[in-house]
VOTIGU-105642 format. One record per residue (C-alpha): residue in one letter; y, z, x. Coordinates in nm, 2 decimals, m for minus. Each point is the difference from the previous one (the first is absolute). Layout:
N
   r    north       up     east
   A        Y        Z        X
...
end
This chain:
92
   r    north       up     east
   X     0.37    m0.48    m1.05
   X     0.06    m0.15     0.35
   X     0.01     0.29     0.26
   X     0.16    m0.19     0.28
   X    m0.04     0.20     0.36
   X     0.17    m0.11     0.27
   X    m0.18     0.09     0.36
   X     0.21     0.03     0.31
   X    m0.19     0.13     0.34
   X     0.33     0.17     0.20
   X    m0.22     0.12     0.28
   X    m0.08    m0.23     0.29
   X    m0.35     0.05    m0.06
   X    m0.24    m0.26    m0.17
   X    m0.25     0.13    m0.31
   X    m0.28    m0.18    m0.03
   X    m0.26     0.04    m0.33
   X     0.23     0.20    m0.21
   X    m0.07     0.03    m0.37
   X     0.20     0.10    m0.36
   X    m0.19     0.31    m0.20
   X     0.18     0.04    m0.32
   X    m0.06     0.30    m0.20
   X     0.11     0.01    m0.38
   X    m0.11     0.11    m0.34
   X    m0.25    m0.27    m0.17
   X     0.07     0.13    m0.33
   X     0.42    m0.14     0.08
   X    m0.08    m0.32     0.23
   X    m0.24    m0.24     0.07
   X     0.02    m0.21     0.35
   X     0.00    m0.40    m0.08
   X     0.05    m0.14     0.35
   X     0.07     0.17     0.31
   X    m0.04    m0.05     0.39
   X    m0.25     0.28     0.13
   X     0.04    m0.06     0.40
   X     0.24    m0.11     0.24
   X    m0.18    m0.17     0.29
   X     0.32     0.06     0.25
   X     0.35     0.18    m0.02
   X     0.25    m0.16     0.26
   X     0.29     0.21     0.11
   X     0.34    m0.10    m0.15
   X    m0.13    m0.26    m0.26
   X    m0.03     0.11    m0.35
   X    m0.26    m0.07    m0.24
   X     0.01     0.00    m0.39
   X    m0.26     0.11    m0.18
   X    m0.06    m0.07    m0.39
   X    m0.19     0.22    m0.17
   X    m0.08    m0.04    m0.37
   X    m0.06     0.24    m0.29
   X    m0.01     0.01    m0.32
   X     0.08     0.27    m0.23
   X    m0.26     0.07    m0.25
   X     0.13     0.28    m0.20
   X     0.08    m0.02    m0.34
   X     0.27     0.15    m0.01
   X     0.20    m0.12     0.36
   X    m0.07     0.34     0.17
   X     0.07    m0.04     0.35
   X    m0.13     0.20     0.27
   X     0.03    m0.01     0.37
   X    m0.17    m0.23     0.27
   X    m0.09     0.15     0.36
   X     0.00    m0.23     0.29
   X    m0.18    m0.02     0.35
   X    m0.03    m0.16     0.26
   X    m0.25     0.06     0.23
   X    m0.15    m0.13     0.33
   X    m0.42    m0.03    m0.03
   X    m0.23     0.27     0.12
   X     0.29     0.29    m0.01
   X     0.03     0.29    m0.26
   X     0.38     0.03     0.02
   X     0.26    m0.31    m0.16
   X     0.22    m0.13     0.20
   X     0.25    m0.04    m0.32
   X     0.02     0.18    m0.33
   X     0.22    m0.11    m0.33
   X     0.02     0.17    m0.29
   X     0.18    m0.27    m0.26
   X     0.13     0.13    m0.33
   X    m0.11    m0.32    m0.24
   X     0.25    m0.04    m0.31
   X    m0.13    m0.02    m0.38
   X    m0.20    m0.30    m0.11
   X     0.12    m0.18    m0.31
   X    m0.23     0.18    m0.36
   X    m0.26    m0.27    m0.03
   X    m0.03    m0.11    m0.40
end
């Protein structure tokens, strides 16, 4: 799977040093590639984001992926996603 986000700032305020926490089951998914930080997010310009997984269950089980963005040195995220992924063709 590609799990493309797309990153729009709507405040007037620059974020600098944010990063990407993705949570998920490692018995469903396995991360191949994905983009941990985002040095700078500019108001009003929106940035995509690729992230890629691969299911790895037998069967095509799919379970959900959480999201978050948050800004370095904080305990609360600034964003939160919670994406519903779709079944993964059966490997033979």
């Amino acid at each position: 799977f590609i799990l493309r986000l797309t990153l729009e700032n709507t405040s007037n305020q620059v974020y600098n040093k944010l990063f990407i926490d993705i949570n998920f089951d490692q018995k469903f998914y396995r991360l191949i590639r994905t983009v941990k930080s985002i040095p700078c997010l500019i108001p009003h310009i929106a940035y995509p984001i690729d992230i890629y997984l691969e299911n790895i269950d037998p069967n095509g089980v799919s379970d959900p992926i959480k999201i978050f963005i948050c800004e370095n040195n904080k305990n609360l995220p600034l964003l939160g996603a919670l994406i519903q992924m779709p079944l993964s063709e059966i490997r033979i």
